[in-house]
VOGU-3710 file (C-alpha; in Angstrom, 3 decimals, decimal comma):
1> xxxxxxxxxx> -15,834/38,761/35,949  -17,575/40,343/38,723  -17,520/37,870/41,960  -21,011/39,166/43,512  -22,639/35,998/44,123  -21,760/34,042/46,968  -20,828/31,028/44,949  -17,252/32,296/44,548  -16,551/31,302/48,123  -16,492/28,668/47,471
11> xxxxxxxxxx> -14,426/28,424/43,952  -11,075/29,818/43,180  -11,093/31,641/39,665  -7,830/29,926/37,946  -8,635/31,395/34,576  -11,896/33,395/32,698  -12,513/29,558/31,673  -11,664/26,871/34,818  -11,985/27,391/38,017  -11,212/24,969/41,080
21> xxxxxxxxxx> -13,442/23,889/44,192  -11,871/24,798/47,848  -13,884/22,055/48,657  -13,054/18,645/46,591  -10,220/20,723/44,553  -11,334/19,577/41,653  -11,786/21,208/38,338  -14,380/23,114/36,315  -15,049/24,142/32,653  -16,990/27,441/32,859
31> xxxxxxxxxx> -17,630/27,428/28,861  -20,104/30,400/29,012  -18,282/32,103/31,832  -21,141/31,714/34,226  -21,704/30,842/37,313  -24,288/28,212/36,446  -21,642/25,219/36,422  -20,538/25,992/39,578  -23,943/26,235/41,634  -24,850/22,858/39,608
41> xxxxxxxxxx> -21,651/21,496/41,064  -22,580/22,347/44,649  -26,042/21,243/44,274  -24,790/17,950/43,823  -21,917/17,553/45,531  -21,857/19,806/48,604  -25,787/20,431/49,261  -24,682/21,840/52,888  -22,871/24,677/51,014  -25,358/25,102/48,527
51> xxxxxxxxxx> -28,238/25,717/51,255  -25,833/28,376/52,827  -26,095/30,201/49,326  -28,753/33,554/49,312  -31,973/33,376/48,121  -31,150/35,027/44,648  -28,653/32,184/43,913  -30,779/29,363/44,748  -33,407/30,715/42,535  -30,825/30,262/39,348
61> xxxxxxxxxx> -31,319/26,264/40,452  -34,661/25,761/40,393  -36,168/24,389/37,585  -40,546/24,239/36,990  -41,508/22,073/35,397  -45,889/21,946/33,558  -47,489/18,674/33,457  -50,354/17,357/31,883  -52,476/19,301/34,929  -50,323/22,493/33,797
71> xxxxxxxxxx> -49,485/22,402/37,845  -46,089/23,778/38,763  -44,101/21,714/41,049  -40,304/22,666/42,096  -37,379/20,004/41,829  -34,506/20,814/43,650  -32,427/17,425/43,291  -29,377/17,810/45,420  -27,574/14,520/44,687  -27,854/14,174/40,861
81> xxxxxxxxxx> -24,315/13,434/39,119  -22,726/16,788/37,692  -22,878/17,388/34,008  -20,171/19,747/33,529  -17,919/17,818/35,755  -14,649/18,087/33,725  -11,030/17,512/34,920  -7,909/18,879/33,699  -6,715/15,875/32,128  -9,720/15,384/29,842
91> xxxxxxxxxx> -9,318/19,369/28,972  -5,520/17,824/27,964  -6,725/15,121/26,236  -8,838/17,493/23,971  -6,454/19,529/22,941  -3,976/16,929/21,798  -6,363/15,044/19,818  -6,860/17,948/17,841  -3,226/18,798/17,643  -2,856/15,061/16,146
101> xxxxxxxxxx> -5,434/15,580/13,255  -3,867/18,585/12,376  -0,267/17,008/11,967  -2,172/14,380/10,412  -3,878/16,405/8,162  -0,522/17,801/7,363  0,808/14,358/6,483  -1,956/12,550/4,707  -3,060/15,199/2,611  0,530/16,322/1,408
111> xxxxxxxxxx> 0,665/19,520/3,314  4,075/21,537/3,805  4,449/22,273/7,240  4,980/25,704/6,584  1,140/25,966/6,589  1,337/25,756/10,513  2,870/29,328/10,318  1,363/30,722/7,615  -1,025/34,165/8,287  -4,073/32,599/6,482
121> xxxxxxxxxx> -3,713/29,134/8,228  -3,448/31,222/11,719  -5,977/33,591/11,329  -8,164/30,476/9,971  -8,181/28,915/12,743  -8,535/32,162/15,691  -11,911/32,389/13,260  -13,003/29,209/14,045  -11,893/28,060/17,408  -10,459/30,826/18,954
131> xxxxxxxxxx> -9,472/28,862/21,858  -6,928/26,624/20,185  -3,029/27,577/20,621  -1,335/26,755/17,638  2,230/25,262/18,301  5,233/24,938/16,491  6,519/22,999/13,421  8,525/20,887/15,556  5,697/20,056/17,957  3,289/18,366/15,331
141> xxxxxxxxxx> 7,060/17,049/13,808  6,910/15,135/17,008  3,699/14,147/17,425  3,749/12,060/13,843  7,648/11,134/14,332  6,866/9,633/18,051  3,530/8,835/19,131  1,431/7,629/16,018  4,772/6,095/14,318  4,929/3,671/17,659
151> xxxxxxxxxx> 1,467/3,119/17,580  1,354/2,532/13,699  4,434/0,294/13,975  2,317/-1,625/17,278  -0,652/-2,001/14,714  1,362/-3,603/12,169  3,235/-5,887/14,480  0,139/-7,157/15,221  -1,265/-7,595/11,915  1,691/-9,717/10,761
161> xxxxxxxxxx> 1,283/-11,846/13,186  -1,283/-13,228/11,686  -0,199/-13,507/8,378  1,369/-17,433/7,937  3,814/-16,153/5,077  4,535/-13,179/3,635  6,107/-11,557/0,094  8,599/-9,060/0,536  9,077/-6,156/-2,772  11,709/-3,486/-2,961
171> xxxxxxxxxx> 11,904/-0,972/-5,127  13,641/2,449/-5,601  12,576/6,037/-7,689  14,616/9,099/-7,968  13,069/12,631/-9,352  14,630/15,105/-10,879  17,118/17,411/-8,106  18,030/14,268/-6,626  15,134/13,164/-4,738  14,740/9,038/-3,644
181> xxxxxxxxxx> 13,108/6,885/-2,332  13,521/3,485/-1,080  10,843/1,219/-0,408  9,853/-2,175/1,252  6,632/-3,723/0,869  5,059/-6,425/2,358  2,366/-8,901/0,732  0,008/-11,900/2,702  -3,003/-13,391/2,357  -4,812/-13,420/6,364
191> xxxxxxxxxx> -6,621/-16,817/7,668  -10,051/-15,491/6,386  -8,842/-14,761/2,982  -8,139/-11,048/2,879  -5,428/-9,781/1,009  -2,957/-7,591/2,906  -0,171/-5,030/1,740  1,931/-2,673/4,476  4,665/-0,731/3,691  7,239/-1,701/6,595
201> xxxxxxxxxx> 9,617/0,960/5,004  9,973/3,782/3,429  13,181/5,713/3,513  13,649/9,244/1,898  16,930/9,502/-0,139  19,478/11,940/-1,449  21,660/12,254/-4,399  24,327/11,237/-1,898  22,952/8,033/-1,185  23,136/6,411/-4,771
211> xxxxxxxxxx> 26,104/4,066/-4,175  25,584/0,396/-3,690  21,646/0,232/-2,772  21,271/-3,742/-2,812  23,344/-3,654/-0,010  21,542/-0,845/1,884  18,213/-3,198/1,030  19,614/-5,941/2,851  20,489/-3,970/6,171  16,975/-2,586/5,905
221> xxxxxxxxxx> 15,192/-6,239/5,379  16,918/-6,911/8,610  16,509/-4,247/11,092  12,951/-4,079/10,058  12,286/-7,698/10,565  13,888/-7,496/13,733  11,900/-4,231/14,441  8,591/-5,405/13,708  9,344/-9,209/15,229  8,543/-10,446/11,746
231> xxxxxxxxxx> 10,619/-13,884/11,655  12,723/-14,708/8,501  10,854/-17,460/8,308  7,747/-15,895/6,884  9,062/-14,306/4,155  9,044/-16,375/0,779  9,831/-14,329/-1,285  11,191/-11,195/-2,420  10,976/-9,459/-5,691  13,442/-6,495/-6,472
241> xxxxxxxxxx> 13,261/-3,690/-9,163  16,351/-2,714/-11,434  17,464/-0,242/-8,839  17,678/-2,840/-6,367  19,146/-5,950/-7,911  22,272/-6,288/-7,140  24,731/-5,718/-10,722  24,425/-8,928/-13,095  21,478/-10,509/-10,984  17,803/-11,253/-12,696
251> xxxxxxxxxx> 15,713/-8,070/-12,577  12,144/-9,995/-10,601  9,762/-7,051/-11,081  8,164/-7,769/-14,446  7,004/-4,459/-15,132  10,350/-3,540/-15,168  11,519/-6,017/-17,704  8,686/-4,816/-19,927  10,018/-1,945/-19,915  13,613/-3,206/-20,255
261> xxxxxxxxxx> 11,777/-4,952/-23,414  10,607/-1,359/-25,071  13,635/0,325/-24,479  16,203/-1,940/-26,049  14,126/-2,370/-28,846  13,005/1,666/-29,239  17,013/1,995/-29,101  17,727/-0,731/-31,827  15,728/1,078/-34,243  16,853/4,782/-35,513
271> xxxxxxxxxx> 13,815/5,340/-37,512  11,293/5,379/-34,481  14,139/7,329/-32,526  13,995/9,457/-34,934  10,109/9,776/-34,910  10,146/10,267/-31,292  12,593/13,238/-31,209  10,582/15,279/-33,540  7,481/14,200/-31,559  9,162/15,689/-28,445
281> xxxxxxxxxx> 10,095/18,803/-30,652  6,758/19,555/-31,158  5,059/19,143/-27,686  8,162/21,256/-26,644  7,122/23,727/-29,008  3,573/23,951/-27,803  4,709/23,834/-24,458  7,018/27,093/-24,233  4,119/29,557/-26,237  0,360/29,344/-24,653
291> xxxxxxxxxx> -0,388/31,353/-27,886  0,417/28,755/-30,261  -1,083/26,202/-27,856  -4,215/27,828/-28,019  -4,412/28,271/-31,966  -3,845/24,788/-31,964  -7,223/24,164/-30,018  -8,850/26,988/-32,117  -7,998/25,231/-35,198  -8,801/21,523/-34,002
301> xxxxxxxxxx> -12,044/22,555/-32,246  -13,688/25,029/-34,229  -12,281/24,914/-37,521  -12,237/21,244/-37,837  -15,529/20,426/-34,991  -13,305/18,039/-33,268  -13,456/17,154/-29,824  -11,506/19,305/-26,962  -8,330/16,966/-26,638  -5,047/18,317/-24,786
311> xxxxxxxxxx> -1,534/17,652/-26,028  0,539/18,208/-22,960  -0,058/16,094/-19,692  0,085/18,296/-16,503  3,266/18,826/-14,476  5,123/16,810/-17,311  8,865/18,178/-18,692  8,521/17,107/-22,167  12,302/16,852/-22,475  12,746/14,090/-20,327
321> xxxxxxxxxx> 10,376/11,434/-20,951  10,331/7,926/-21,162  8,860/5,097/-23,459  5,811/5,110/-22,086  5,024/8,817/-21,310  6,082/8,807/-25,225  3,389/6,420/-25,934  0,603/8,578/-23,957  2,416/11,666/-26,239  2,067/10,310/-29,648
331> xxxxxxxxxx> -1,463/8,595/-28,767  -2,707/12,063/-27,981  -0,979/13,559/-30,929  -2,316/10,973/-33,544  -5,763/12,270/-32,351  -4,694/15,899/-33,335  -3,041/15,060/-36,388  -5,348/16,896/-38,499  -5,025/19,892/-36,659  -1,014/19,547/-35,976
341> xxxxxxxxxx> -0,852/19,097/-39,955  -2,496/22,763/-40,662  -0,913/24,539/-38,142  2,701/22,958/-39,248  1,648/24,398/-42,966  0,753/27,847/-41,673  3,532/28,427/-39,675  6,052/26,449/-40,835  6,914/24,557/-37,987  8,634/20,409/-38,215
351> xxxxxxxxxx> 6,124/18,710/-40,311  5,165/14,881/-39,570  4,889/13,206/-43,190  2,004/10,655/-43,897  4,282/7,614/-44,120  5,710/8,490/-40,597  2,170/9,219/-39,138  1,663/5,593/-40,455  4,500/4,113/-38,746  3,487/6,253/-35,355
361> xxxxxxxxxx> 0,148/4,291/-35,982  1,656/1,217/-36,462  4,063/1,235/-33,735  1,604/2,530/-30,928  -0,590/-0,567/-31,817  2,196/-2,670/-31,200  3,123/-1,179/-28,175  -0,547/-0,510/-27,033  -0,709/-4,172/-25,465  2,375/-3,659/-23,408
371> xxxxxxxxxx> 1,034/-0,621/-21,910  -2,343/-2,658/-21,291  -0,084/-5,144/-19,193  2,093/-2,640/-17,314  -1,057/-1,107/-15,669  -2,653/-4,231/-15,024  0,706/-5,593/-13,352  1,592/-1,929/-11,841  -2,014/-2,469/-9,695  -2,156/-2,928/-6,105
381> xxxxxxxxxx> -3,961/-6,518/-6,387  -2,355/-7,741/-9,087  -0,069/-11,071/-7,939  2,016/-13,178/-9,282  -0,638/-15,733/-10,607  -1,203/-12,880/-14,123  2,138/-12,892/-14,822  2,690/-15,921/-17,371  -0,914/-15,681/-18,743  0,005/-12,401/-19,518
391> xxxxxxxxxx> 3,387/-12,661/-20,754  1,823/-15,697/-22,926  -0,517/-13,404/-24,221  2,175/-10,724/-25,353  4,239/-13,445/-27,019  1,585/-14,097/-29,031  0,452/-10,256/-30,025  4,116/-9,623/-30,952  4,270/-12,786/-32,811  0,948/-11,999/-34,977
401> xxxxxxxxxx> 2,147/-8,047/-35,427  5,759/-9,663/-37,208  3,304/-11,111/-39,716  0,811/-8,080/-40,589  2,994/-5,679/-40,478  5,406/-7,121/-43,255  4,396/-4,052/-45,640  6,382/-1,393/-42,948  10,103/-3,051/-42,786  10,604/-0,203/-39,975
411> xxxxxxxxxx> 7,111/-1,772/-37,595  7,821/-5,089/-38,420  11,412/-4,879/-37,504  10,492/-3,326/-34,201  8,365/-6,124/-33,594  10,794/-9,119/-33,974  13,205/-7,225/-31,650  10,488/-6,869/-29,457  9,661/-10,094/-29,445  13,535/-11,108/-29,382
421> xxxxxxxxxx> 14,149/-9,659/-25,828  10,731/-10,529/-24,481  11,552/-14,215/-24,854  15,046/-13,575/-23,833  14,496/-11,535/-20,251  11,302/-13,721/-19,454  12,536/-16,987/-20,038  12,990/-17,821/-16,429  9,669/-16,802/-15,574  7,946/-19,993/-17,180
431> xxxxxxxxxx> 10,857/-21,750/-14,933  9,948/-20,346/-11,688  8,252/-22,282/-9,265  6,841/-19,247/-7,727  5,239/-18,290/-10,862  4,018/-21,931/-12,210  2,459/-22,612/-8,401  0,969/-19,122/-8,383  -0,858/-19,254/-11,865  -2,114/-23,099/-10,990
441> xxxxxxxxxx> -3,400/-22,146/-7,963  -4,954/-19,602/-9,856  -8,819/-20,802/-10,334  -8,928/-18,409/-13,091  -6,112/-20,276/-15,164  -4,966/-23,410/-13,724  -2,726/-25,092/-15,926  -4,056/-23,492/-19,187  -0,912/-21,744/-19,828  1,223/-25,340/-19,165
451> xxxxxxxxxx> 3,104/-27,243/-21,057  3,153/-30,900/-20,187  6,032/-31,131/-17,721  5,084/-27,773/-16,888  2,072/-29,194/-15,142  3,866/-32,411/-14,089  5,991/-30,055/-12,102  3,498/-28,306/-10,202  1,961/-31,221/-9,443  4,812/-32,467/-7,871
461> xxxxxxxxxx> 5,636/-29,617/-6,141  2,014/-29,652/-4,866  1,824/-32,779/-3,640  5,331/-32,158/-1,994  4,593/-29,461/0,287  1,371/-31,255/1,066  2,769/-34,553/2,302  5,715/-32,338/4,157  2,745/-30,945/6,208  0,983/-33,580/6,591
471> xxxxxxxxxx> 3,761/-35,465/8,194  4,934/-32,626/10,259  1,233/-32,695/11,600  1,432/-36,537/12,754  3,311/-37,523/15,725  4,450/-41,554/16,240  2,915/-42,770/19,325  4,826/-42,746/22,608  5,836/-46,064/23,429  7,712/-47,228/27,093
481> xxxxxxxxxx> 10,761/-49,311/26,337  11,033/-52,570/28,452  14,158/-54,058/29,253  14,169/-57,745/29,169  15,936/-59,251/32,157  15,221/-62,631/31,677  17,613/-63,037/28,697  20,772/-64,650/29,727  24,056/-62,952/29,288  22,136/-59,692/27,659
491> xxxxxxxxxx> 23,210/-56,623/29,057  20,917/-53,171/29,443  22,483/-51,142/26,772  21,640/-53,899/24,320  18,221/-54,009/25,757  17,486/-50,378/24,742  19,495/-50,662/21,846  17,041/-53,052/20,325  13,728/-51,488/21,895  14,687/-48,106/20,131
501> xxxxxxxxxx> 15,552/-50,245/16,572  12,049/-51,607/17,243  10,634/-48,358/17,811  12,520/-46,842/14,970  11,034/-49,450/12,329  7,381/-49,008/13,685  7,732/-45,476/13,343  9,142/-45,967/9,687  6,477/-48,287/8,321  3,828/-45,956/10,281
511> xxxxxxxxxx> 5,391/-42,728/8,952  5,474/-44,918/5,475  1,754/-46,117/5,587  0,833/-42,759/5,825  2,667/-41,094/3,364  1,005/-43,104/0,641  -2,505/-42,871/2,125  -1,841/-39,198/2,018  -0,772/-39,027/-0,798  -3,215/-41,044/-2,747
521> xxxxxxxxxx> -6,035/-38,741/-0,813  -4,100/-35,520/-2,097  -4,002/-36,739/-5,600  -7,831/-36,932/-5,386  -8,064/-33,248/-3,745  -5,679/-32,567/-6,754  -7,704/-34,015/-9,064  -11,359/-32,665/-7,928  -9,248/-29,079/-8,347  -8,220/-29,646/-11,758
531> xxxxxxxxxx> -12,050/-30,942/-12,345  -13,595/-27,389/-11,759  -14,250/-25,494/-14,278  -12,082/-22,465/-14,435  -13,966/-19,231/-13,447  -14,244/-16,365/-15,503  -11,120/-13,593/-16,158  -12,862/-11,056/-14,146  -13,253/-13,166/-10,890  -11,742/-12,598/-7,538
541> xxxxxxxxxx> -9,477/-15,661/-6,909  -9,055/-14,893/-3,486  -13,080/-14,758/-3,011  -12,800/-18,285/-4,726  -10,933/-20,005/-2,661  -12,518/-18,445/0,676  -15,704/-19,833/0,082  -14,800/-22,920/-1,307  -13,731/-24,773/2,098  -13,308/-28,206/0,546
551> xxxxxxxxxx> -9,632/-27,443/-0,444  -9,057/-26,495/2,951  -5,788/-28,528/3,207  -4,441/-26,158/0,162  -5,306/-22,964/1,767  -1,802/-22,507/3,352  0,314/-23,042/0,193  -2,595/-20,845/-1,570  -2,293/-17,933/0,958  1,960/-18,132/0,148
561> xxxxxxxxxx> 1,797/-18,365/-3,624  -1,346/-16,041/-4,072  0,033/-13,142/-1,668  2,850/-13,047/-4,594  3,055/-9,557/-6,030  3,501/-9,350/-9,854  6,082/-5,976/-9,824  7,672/-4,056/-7,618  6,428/-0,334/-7,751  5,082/1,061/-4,650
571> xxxxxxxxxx> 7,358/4,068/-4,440  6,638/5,236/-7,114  2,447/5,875/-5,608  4,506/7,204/-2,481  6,566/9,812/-4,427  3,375/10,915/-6,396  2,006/12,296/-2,524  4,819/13,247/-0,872  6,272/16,105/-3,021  5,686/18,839/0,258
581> xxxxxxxxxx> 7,709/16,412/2,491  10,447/16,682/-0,213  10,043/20,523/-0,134  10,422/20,619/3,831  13,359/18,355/3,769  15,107/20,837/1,703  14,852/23,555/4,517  15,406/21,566/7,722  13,344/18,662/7,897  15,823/15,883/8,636
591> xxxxxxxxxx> 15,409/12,725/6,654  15,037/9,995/9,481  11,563/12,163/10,505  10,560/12,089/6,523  10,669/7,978/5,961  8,634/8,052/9,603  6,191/10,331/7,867  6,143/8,420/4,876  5,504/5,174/6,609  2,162/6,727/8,346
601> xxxxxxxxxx> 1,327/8,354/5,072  1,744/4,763/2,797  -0,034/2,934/5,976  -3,032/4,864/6,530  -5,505/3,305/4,771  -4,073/-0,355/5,149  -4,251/0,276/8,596  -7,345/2,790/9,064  -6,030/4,896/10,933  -8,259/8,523/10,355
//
């Protein structure tokens, strides 16, 4: 840059982009590499300097302007505020904000970090800003690790304050080559009736950390309560997966005991293990040779003018499968039969005979409503208020598929044993308070699902926890005790002995007296609640109760029972978009910085961060 005009006496040139004022030592962005910033900048900060500039540089600063005359007047304003003013800092500031949405990019959309390095990434970016420096793995590593983990962790700190109670879920998955993960979950229900789930941990495991998890949970409730300043208090609950039970204790997550349910009932019966091996056999065949994959599609779309259908399910080992990956399989296959039939006949391949294609049929129908419930209870909103509805409405499929399907003794055997550990591993549901308060409070299903003393116990419980907080609420009033002096013989320790007896029994028959006017006025809030109609299956209850104010004095035991969760699952959604972070922790990325990146990755949206 050639330094012929006059303004560079006053400027020192610190690079072809910045350059600093002798005069005020402050600092400039010279984006075009111009001079035009830096006359501006004199102009209107130093207009003694500026008039000391030639005549050819104080023609680059004035600006003519036409009006509606099409006169030309001059306007040399000397004291406007500079434009291009920009300090150092704010240059700073720039660049890290970018450097954070690239590590965040990195994180929320599953990125390796190998990208950083990569040629195409690199050259990428020189193309389109060929002013940003990009740094190393570690750098971004840090930036996620440090900065936005506090500041995530700050944000949920202060969003639990103001939950009133909260539902804690654990739960555990391992992949194949060792991978885990171990998560915590939190559930509430806020003051204005939004429903709120965080994930307050989520820590990446090894094959070497298999060994006694329920203890491991424990350590991690409390270090993260203590982290987050979330008081023991709050929680009421917390509901724990089969991984994280500790041995010989009830498994809480009901999707898990559904599945519990299939299994012990698929392994009871050899017949349907036997169907599902050769079912296996026969995706694996398809699997290994594209060739005869694709003369099975020839065959079911143009020789039989079926619809395009695939057998296999992406990025699935068809080896290792279980129940319910089995039940997607056979669905899938009972929609190629036709096709699977003439290609077994022209090649020769395991054949599937009518009467076993029947009892495929057969089963999946019996199994089809068990899949239905596992992805309604495996949802993020579902709460503990489905869960005995549900399981009521299972009982009663399985009961009604033992009596059709009398004509298949291998179906209707699988049914009863279905039905046999359902009612066995859900028993205590029906018994749980959590469950019977959270399907009552339910507008959607009240006590429909009840027996009797079902609903005598809720009830009870109801009215319980109402009067406790109603009584907590009222204070007796202050009264002075006065000794009596005038009583002979008397002495002052019997005075206030007597004064606080007094004060005792008034508080009693106060504390008494309003006990039963509560309680007769929360029998009537009961009872205008059990009056409403029940709204339809599809409804929001959470929208329900917000906008129905009159139950006001229910809303806290609503917002605990409500906030509920119905399973225990969430790692297995983290694991499904975290694979790269897997990858990098194989080659050096140590696992403390992985559950960090985890938590900001299973947080984002819960707490909009972009």
């Amino acid at each position: 840059m050639s330094k012929k005009s006059r303004v560079w006496n006053f400027f020192y040139k610190e690079s072809d982009t910045v350059a600093i004022c002798c005069l005020c030592h402050k600092n400039y962005s010279r984006k075009g590499r111009g001079t035009t910033c830096l006359r501006n900048h004199l102009k209107s900060k130093h207009p003694a300097e500026f008039l000391t500039l030639s005549e050819n540089d104080i023609k680059y600063m004035v600006k003519t302007e036409i009006n509606d005359n099409a006169s030309v007047h001059t306007n040399l304003q000397l004291h406007d505020a500079d434009p291009l003013e920009v300090q150092t800092v704010s240059d700073s500031d720039e660049k890290y904000a970018s450097d954070e949405k690239l590590a965040l990019m990195i994180a929320q959309h599953d990125y390796s970090f190998s990208l950083i390095n990569s040629v195409g990434f690199v050259n990428f970016i020189k193309v389109l800003q060929p002013r940003y420096a990009i740094n190393t793995v570690s750098y971004y590593e840090n930036i996620l690790c440090q900065d936005m983990y506090r500041r995530m962790q700050t944000q949920m700190k202060q969003q639990l304050v103001m939950l009133d109670s909260v539902s804690l879920a654990t739960s555990i998955s391992w992949r194949t080559g060792g991978q885990g993960l171990l998560s915590l979950s939190c559930h509430g229900i806020s003051n204005d009736f939004q429903y709120k789930q965080f994930h307050l941990k989520c820590e990446a495991l090894d094959g070497r950390h298999t060994e006694d998890v329920a203890c491991r949970i424990r350590t991690i409730i409390s270090n993260v309560c203590q982290e987050l300043q979330l008081p023991k208090e709050k929680i009421s609950c917390i509901i724990r997966d089969e991984g994280t039970c500790i041995p010989g204790s009830i498994v809480e997550c009901n999707v898990h005991l559904l599945k519990l349910c299939v299994k012990y009932a698929l392994e009871s019966n050899e017949h349907l293990k036997q169907l599902d091996a050769k079912c296996l056999q026969i995706a694996k065949h398809f699997e290994q040779s594209p060739i005869a994959y694709n003369h099975l599609k020839y065959i079911h779309e143009k020789q039989l003018n079926r619809e395009p259908l695939q057998l296999m399910e992406h990025n699935h080992n068809h080896s290792h499968l279980d129940w319910n990956a089995i039940f997607r399989l056979k669905s899938r296959m009972l929609r190629l039969k036709d096709a699977l039939s003439l290609y077994a006949e022209e090649y020769n391949m395991v054949k599937i005979y009518p009467d076993e294609w029947l009892d495929i049929d057969l089963g999946q129908r019996v199994i089809q409503p068990i899949e239905e419930i596992v992805n309604i209870l495996s949802g993020t909103s579902a709460t503990a208020s489905s869960v005995i509805p549900l399981i009521a409405a299972l009982r009663d499929s399985l009961r009604t598929d033992v009596h059709n399907f009398v004509s298949s003794v291998t179906i209707c055997s699988f049914a009863r044993k279905l039905l046999e550990e359902l009612e066995s591993r859900c028993s205590t549901i029906t018994t749980d308070i959590k469950y019977l308060m959270a399907t009552y409070l339910d507008p959607r299903y009240k006590q429909a699902f009840f027996t009797h003393q079902e609903a005598q116990l809720v009830t009870e419980e109801v009215l319980a926890q109402l009067c406790r907080t109603h009584i907590q609420q009222w204070q007796p009033p202050m009264k002075i005790a006065k000794v009596a002096s005038n009583v002979k013989n008397e002495s002052k320790i019997d005075s206030f002995l007597d004064n606080m007896l007094t004060l005792s029994n008034t508080s009693t028959e106060a504390s008494t007296s309003l006990h039963s006017q509560s309680q007769s006025q929360l029998k009537n809030l009961l009872y205008l609640y059990n009056s409403e109609p029940r709204v339809e299956r599809q409804s929001d209850p959470i929208t329900w109760w917000r906008s129905n104010n009159k139950y006001s004095a229910l809303f806290p035991i609503v917002r605990r029972y409500l906030s509920t969760p119905a399973a225990s699952i969430a790692s297995d959604r983290i694991f499904d978009i975290s694979k790269s972070l897997y990858s990098d922790m194989q080659v050096g990325l140590c696992p403390e910085n992985v559950s960090k990146i985890l938590f900001i990755k299973a947080n984002l949206k819960a707490l909009e961060q972009v």
